[in-house]
N, C-alpha and C positions, 0 to 999 in steps of 0.2 A: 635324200631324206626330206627338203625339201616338198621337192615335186609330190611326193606320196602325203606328204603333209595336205596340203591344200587339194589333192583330187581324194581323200579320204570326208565322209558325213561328218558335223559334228552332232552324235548322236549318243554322246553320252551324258550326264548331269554333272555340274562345275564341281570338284573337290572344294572342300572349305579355305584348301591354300590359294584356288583361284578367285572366291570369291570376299576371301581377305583381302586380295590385292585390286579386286575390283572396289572396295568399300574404300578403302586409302584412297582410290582414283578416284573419288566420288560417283564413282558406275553402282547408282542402286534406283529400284524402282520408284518412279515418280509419273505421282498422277495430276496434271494441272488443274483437270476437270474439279479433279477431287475438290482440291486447294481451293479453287472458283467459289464454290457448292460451298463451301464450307465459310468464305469468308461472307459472300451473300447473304445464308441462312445467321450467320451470329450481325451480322449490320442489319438486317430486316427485322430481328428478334430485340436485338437490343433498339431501337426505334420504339417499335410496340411496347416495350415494357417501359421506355425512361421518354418516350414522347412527350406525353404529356409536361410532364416535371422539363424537362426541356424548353419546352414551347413557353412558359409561364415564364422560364427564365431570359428567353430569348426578351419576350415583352417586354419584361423590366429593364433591360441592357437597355432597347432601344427609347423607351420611356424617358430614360434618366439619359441617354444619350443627345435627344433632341432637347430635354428641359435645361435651356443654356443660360446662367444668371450673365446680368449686364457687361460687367468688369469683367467676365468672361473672355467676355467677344474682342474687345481689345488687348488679350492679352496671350500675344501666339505660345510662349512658355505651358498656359492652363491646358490650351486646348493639344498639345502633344503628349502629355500627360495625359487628361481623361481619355485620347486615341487610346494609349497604354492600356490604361485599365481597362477598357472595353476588349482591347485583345485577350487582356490576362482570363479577363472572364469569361469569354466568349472560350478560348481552350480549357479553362477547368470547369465548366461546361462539358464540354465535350470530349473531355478526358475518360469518363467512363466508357463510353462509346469504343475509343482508342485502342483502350484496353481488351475491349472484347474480341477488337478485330485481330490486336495481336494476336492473342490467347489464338485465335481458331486460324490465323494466317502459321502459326507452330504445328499447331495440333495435326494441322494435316500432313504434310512432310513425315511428322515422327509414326503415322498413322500408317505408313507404306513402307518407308525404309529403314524407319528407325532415324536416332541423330548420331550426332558427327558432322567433323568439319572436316574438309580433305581442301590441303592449298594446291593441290595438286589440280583439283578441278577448275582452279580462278587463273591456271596459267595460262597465254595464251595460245591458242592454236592454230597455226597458220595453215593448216589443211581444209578447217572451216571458211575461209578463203577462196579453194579453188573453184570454180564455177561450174564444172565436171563433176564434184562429191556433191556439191550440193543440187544441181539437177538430179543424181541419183536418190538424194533424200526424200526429194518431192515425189518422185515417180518408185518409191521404194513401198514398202506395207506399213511399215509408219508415217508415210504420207500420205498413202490414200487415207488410212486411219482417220488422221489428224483432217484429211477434208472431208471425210465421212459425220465427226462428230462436229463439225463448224457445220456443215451443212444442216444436221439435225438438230442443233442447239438454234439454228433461225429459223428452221419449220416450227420446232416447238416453242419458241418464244413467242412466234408471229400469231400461231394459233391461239395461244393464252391469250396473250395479249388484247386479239379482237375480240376472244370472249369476251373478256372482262370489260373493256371499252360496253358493250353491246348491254351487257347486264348492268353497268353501272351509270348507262348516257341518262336516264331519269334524277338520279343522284348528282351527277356533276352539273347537268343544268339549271338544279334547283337550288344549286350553293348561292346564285346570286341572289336567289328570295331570304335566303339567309342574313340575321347581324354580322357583321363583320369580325368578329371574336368567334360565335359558334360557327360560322361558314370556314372560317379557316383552323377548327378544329376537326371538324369534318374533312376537309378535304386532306388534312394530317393523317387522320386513322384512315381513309380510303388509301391514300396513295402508300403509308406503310403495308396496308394487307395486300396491295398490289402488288409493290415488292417483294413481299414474302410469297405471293403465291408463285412471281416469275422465277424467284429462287428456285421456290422448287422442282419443279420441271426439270432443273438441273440434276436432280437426283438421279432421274432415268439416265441420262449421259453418263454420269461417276459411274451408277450401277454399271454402262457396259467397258468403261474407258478403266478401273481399276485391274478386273481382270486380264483386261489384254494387256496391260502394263506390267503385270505381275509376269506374264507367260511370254511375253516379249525379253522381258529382260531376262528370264532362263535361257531364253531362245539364243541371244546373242550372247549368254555364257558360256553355252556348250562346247565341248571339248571333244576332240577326237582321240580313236583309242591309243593312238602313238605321241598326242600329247601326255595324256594321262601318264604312259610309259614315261616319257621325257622328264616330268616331272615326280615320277618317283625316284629316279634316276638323281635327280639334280637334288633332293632331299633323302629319303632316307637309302638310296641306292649307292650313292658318291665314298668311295674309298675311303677320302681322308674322314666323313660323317662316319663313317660304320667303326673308324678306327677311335674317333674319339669316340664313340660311345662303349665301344670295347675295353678303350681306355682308362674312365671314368667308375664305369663297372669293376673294374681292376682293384683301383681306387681304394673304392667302397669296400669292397669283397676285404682287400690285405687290411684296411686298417678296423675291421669288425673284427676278423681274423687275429690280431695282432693287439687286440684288448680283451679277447679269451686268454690268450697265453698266460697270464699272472693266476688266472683258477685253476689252471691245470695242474695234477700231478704230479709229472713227470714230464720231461722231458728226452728222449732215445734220440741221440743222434748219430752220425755215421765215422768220426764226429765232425768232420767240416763241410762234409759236401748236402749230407738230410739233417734234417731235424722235422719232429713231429712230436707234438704234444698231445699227453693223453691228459684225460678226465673220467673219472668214476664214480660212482654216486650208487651206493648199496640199495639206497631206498628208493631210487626213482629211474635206476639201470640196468638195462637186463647186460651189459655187455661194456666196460671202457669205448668212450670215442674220442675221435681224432678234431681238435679245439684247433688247430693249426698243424698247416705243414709248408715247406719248404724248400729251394735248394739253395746251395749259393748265397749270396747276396742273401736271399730270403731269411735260410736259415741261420747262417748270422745275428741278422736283427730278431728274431725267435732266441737264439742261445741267450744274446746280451737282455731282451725283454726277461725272460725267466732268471739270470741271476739279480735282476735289479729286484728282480721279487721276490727271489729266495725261493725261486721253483727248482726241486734236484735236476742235474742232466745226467743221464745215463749212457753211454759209450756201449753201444752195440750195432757196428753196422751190417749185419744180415740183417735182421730184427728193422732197423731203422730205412731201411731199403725196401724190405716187404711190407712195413707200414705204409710207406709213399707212394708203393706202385698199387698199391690195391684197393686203397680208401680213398673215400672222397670226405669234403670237410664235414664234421657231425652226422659222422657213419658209423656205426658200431665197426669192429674192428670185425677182419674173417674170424670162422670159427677155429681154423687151421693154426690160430697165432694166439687164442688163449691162453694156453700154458705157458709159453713164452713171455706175455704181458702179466699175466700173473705173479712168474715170478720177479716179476722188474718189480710189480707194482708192492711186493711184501717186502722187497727190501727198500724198498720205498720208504713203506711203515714203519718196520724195526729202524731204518735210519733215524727217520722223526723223533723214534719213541725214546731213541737211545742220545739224540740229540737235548730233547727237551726235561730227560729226566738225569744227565749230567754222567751220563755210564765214560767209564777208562776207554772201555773197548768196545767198537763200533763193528756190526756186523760185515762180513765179506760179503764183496756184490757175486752177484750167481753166472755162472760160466756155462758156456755149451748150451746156448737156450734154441731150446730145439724149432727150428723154422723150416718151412718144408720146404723143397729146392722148388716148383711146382709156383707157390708164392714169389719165389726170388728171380723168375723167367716171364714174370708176366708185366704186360706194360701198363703204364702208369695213365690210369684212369683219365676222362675227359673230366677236367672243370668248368658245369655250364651255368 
C-alpha cells in the first residue's frame, strides 16, 4: 500500500480535513514579500504624514537636551534622570510610528492565511538540520523562487534607486546652500519620498510572490487518490464511527418515538412480545398512524409509557403483528387493516365515553378482527 502510495500523482485538491490539520500545523500560505511591501509602505507613509511633527519634536528634545543649567553639571543623580526623560520622550514620540508598523506587520499575515496560532509550528525540528533536506530546498522550486525574487528585488531597487540619485543630485547638492533648519527639512521630505518610492517597487514582487505562495501551498497539499480513500476510511468509513452514528440516530429516533406514545390512542399489543401505538385525528387524518412501535424491551417501555398516561392497551396479537411488520413510524396504516383498527379504535371511544360519564357497564372489546393472513407473512419493514 505503501509503495503505490508514493508512485501514485498527488493530483487531487486537499479535503478540508486535510487542510484543517495543515492550519493546526501552522502549514498555510505565507508571503514574506508581501509582509516586506507592506511594513515598508505603512513606515514610508507614516514618515510623510507625522515627519514634520516629528522633526519639531525631535529639535526640542535635543534643545532642552544640550541647555544644561550649572548645578546640573555636578550632579550625576540630575543628569540620569533628564537621560530618562529624553528616552521617554524620544519613544512617545515615536510611538505612533510603532504602531503603524504593528498594525501593517498583522495585516499581512491575516491577509494570506488568515490568523491563528499553531504551537505546533514553534516546535523544534530536527530535520531542518540535515544538510541533505536543506540542499534540496535551495535547489527545489521554492528556492529558485526565493532567488528568483532576491534577485529582482536588487535589479529593481538598484534601478530606482539610481534614478532617483540622478534626478534628485541638483537637490541634494544644493541643501548645503540651504539654512540649517530648512536644509534639513528638505532633506527629510526627499529622503521619506525616496523611501516610499523604493517601497514600492516592492509591489511588483508581492504582485508575483503572492500567487505563487497561494498555488504552492495547494501544491504541497495535494493528495493522492488512495489517500483521499484512506482517509475516508479513517473518518466516515471506520466501523466503530458508522456504529456510533447508527447508534446515536437510534437514540434520537426511540426517544422522539417514545414522547409520541402519551398522544396516542391506543395502544395494540401482542401483548408482550409488539406493541404499537396508534393515533387518529378525524380533521387532519385520512387514515390512523403508527406514533410508535416495538419489540421486546422496546415494547415494554411503550406499554409502561401509555399506562403512566392513561393510554388504553389493547390485547390483539394478529392485529399487533401486522401493524409491526408493515408500517414504518408515522405511516398511515395498510388499507387491508382498516376495519380491524376501526374497530379497536370504537371501542376505544365507547370505553372513554363510558369511563368519563360514570356507566355500571363497560362495553366488550371486539373479537375475530379480521386481518388478512397476506399482512401476517410479510416482513417487517426497514427503519431508515
Amino acid at each position: 500500500m505503501a509503495e503505490n502510495d508514493t508512485a501514485q500523482e498527488k493530483t487531487e485538491q486537499p479535503t478540508p480535513k486535510r487542510l484543517r490539520e495543515a492550519r493546526e500545523k501552522g502549514q498555510v500560505a505565507r508571503s514574506r514579500e508581501l509582509n516586506t511591501t507592506l511594513i515598508l509602505l505603512a513606515g514610508a507613509g507614516a514618515l510623510l504624514l507625522m515627519g514634520g511633527g516629528i522633526f519639531q519634536r525631535l529639535q526640542e528634545i535635543l534643545r532642552r537636551s544640550f541647555t544644561i543649567e550649572r548645578e546640573m553639571i555636578f550632579d550625576p543623580g540630575a543628569m540620569h534622570v533628564m537621560l530618562q526623560l529624553r528616552i521617554t520622550e524620544g519613544l512617545i514620540m515615536l510611538l505612533p510610528v510603532f504602531l503603524i508598523l504593528i498594525v501593517a506587520a498583522v495585516l499581512g499575515p491575516l491577509s494570506m492565511g488568515g490568523g491563528g496560532f499553531s504551537g505546533k509550528a514553534m516546535a523544534p525540528k530536527w530535520s531542518k538540520l540535515n544538510p541533505i533536506s536543506g540542499l534540496k530546498r535551495i535547489f527545489s522550486l521554492q528556492g529558485l523562487m526565493e532567488f528568483g525574487k532576491t534577485l529582482a528585488k536588487f535589479v529593481l531597487i538598484a534601478a530606482i534607486a539610481g534614478f532617483l540619485l540622478r534626478q534628485l543630485s541638483g537637490s541634494l547638492l544644493g541643501l548645503g546652500h540651504q539654512p540649517l533648519e530648512r536644509g534639513l527639512m528638505h532633506a527629510g521630505y526627499m529622503v521619506g519620498w525616496t523611501f516610499l518610492t523604493l517601497a514600492a517597487t516592492l509591489i511588483l514582487v508581492a504582485l508575483v510572490d503572492v500567487p505563487f505562495q497561494l498555488w504552492n501551498h495547494q501544491k504541497q497539499l495535494r493528495m493522492t487518490k488512495q489517500q483521499i480513500k484512506d482517509e475516508f476510511k479513517e473518518t466516515e468509513g471506520k466501523p466503530e464511527v458508522k456504529s456510533r452514528i447508527r447508534q446515536t440516530q437510534y437514540d434520537v429516533s426511540r426517544r422522539r418515538m417514545m414522547g409520541e406514545v402519551p398522544k396516542a390512542d391506543v395502544v395494540v399489543t401482542n401483548p408482550t412480545h409488539y406493541a404499537v401505538a396508534l393515533r387518529y385525528d378525524q380533521d387532519g387524518m385520512r387514515a390512523p398512524r403508527v406514533v410508535a412501535k416495538g419489540a421486546d424491551l422496546i415494547a415494554a417501555e411503550i406499554r409502561e409509557r401509555a399506562r403512566a398516561a392513561n393510554v388504553p392497551l389493547f390485547s390483539a396479537p394478529p392485529l399487533a403483528r401486522a401493524l409491526y411488520f408493515t408500517t414504518r413510524l408515522d405511516q398511515e396504516i395498510p388499507a387491508g387493516l382498516y376495519v380491524a383498527v376501526a374497530h379497536v379504535l370504537a371501542y376505544v371511544y365507547q370505553l372513554r365515553a363510558a369511563t368519563q360519564g360514570g356507566a355500571a357497564r363497560r362495553p366488550d372489546p371486539p373479537t375475530d378482527l379480521p386481518v388478512p393472513d397476506d399482512l401476517l407473512r410479510r416482513a417487517p419493514p426497514r427503519e431508515d
